[in-house]
Rosetta silent file (secondary structure, phi, psi, omega in degrees, C-alpha in Angstrom):
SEQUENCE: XXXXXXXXXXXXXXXXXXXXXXXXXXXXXXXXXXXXXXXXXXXXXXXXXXXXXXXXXXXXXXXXXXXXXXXXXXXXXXXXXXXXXXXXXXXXXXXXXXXXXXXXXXXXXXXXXXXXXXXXXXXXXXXXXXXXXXXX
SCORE:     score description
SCORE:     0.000 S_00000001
   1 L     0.000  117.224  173.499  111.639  149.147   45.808 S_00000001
   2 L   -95.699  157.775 -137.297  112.993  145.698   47.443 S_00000001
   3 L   -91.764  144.152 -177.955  112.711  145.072   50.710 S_00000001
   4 L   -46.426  177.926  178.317  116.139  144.908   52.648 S_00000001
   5 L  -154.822 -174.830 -178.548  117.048  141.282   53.453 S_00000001
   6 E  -172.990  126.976  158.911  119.995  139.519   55.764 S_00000001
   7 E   -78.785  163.468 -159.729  121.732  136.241   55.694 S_00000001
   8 L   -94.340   -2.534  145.775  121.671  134.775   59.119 S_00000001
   9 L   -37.672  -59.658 -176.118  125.560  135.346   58.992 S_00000001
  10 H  -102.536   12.794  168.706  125.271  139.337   58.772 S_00000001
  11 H  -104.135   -3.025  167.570  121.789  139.338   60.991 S_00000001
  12 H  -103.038  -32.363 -170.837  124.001  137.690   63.863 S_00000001
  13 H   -64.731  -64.215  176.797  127.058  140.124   63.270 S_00000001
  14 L   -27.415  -40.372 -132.579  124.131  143.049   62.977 S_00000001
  15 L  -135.118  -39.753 -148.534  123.084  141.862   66.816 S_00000001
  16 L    34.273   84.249  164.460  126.494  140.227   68.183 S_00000001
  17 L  -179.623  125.139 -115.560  125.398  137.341   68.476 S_00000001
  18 L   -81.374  161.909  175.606  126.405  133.866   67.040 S_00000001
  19 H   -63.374  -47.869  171.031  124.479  132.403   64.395 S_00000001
  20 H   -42.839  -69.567 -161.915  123.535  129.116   66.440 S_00000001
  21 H   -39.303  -40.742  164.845  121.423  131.818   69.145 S_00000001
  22 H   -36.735  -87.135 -162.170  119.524  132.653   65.742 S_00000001
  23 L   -67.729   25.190  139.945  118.537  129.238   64.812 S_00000001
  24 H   -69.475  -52.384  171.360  117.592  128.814   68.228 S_00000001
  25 H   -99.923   32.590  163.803  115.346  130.986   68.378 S_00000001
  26 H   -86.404  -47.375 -145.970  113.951  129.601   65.156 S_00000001
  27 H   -87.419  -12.852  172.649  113.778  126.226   66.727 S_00000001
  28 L   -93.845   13.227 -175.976  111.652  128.192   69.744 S_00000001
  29 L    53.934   67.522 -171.387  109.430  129.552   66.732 S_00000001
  30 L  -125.716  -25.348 -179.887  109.870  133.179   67.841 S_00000001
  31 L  -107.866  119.386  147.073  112.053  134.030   64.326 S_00000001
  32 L  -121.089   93.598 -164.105  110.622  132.640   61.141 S_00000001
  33 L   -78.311  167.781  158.328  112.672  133.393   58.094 S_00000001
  34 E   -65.614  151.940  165.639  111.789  132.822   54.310 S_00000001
  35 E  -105.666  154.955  179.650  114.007  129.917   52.659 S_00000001
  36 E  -121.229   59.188 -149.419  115.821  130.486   49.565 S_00000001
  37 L    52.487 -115.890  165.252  116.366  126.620   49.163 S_00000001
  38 L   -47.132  -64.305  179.757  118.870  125.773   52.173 S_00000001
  39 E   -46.276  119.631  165.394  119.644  129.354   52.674 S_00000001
  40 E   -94.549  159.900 -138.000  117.590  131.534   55.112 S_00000001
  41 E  -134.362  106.636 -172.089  116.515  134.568   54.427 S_00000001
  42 E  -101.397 -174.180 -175.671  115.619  137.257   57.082 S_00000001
  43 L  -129.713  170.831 -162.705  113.604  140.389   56.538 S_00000001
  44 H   -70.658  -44.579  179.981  113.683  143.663   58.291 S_00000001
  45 H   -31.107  -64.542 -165.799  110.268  142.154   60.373 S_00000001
  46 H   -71.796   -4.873 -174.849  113.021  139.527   61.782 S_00000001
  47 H   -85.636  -44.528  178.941  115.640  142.100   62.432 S_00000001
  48 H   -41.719  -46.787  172.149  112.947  143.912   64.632 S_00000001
  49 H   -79.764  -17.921  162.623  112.082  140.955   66.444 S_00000001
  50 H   -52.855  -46.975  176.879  115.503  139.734   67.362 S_00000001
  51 H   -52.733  -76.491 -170.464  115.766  143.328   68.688 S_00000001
  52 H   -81.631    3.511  158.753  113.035  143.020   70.865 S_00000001
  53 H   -83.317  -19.211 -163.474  113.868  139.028   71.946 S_00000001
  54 H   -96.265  -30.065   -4.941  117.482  140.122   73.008 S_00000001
  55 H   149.893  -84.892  168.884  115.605  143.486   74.634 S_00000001
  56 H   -46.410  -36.090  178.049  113.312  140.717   76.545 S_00000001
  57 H   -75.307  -41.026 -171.371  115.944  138.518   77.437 S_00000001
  58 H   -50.391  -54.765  148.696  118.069  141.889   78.804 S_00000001
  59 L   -29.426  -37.385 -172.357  114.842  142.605   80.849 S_00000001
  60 L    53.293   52.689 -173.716  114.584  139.269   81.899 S_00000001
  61 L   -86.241  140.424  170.325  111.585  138.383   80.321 S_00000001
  62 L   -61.913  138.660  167.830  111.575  134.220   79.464 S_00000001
  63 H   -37.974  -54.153 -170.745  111.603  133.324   75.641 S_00000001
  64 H   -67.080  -21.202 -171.557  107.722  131.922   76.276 S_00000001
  65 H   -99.075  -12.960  172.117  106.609  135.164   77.560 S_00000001
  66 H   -85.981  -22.820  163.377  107.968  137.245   74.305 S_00000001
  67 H   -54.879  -34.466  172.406  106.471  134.539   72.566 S_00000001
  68 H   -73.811  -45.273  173.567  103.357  135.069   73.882 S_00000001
  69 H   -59.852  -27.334 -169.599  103.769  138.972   73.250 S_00000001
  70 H   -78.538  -25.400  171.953  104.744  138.159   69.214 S_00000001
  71 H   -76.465  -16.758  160.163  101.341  135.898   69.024 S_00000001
  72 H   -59.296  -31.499 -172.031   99.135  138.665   70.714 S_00000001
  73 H   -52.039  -64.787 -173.505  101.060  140.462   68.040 S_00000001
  74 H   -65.851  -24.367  173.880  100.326  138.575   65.144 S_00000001
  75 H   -73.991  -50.138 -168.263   96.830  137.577   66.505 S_00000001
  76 L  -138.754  137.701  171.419   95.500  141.219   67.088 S_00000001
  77 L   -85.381  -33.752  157.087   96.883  144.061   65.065 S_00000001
  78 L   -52.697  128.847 -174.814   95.646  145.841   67.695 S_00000001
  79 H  -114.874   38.551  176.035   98.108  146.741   70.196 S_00000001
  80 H   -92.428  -32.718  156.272   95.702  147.412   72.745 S_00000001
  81 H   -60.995  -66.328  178.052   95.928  143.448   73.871 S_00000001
  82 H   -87.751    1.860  118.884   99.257  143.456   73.650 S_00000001
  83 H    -7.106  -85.619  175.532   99.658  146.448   75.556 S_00000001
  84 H   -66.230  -30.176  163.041   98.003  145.418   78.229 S_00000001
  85 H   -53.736  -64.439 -156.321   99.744  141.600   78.236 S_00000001
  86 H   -62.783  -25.026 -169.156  103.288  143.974   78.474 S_00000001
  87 H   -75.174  -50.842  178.352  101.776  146.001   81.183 S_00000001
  88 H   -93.494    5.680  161.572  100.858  143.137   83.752 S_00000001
  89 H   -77.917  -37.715  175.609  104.050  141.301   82.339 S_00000001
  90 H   -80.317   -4.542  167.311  105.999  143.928   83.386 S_00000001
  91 H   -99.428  -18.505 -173.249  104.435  144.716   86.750 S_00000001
  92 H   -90.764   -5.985  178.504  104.529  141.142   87.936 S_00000001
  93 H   -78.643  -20.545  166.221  108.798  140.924   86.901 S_00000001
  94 H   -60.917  -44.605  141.866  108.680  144.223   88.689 S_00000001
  95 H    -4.124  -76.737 -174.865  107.014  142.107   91.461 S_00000001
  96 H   -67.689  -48.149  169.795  109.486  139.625   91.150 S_00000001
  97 H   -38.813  -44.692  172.983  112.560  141.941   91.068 S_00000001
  98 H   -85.432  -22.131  179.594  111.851  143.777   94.261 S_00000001
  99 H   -71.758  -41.476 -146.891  111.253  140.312   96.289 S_00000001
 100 H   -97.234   -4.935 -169.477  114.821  139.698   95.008 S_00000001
 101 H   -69.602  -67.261 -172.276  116.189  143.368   95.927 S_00000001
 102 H   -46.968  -37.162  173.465  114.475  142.645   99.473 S_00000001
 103 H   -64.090  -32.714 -171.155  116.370  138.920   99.761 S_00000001
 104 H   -64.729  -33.480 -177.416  119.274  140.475   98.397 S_00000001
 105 H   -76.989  -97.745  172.027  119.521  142.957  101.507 S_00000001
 106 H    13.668  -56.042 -171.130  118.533  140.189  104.076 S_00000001
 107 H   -84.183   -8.717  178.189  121.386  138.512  102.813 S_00000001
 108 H   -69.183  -34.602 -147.626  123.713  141.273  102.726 S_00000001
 109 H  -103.161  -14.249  179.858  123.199  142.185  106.164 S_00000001
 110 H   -54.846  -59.176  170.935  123.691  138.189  107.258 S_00000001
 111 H   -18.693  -88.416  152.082  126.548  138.311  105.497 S_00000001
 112 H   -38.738  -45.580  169.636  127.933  141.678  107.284 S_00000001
 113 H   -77.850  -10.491  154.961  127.324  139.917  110.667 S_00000001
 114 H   -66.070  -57.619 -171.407  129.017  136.946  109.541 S_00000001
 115 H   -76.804  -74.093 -171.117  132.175  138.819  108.908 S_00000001
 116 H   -49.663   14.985  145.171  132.160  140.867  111.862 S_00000001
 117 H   -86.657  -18.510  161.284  132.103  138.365  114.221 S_00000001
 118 H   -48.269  -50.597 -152.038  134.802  136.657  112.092 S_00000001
 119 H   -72.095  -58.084  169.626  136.429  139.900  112.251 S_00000001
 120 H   -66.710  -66.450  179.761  135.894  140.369  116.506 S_00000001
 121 H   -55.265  -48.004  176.808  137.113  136.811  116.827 S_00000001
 122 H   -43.984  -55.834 -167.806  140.161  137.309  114.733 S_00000001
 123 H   -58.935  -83.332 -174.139  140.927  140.250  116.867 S_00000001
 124 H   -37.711  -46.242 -171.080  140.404  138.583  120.166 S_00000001
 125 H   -69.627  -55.865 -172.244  142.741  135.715  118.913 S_00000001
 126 H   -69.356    0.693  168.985  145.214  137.985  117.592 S_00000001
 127 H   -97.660  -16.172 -174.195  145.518  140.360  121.071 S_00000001
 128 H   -91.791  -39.491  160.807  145.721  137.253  123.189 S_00000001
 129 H   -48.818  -10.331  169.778  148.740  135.921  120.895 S_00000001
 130 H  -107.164  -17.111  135.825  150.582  139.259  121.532 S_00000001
 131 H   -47.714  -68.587 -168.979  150.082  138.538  125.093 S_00000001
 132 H   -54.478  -69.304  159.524  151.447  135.203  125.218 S_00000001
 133 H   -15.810  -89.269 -160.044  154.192  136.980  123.171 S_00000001
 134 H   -46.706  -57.911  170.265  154.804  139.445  125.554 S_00000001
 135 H   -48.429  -25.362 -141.865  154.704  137.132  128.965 S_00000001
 136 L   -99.700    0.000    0.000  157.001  134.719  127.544 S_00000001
């Protein structure tokens, strides 16, 4: 039985996403297809891992940190290492994520007191101009 394969044509279609983003992540060594002389050659292994690099980027894990999860990978078959690397990677972006919720308010509420007082000036201008109106 042979093993499924992909040109890097129908493994970017497969993913929607351009062919370049592929060899890109060749050139960050996180994909590493077989060559068939020029032509690369990917393998179901490489469909899986695109899947979990675009997964990681969606997440907003950095390219070096999935890289680090595919060499715990590849390093220990055990996935009790890399387990635990995704576990405190994912509590410190959780970390990071709520710091950005909390800034996120902070600026929201600046924001809101910027426009009302925009809002309360605007007002004030536009009742004393319907005076002036009115007097004249």
């Amino acid at each position: 039985m042979s093993q499924q394969t992909f040109s890097i044509g129908e493994l970017a279609k497969s993913m929607d996403i351009t062919p370049r983003s592929i060899r890109f992540y060749e050139e960050q060594g996180l994909l590493n297809p077989t060559r068939n002389g020029q032509n690369r050659i990917y393998l179901k292994k490489d469909h899986v891992r695109l899947k979990l690099i675009l997964r990681g980027k969606r997440l907003g894990f950095s390219l070096a940190e999935t890289k680090t999860l595919f060499n715990l990978y590849d390093s220990h078959q055990n996935s009790k290492v890399q387990l635990e690397a995704m576990l405190k990677m994912t509590a410190e972006k959780r970390a990071y994520m709520q710091q950005q919720l909390i800034d996120i308010e902070m600026l929201k509420a600046e924001l809101e007191d910027v426009e009302a007082r925009c809002q309360e000036e605007l007002n004030a201008l536009t009742l004393t101009t319907l005076k002036q109106g009115q007097t004249a």
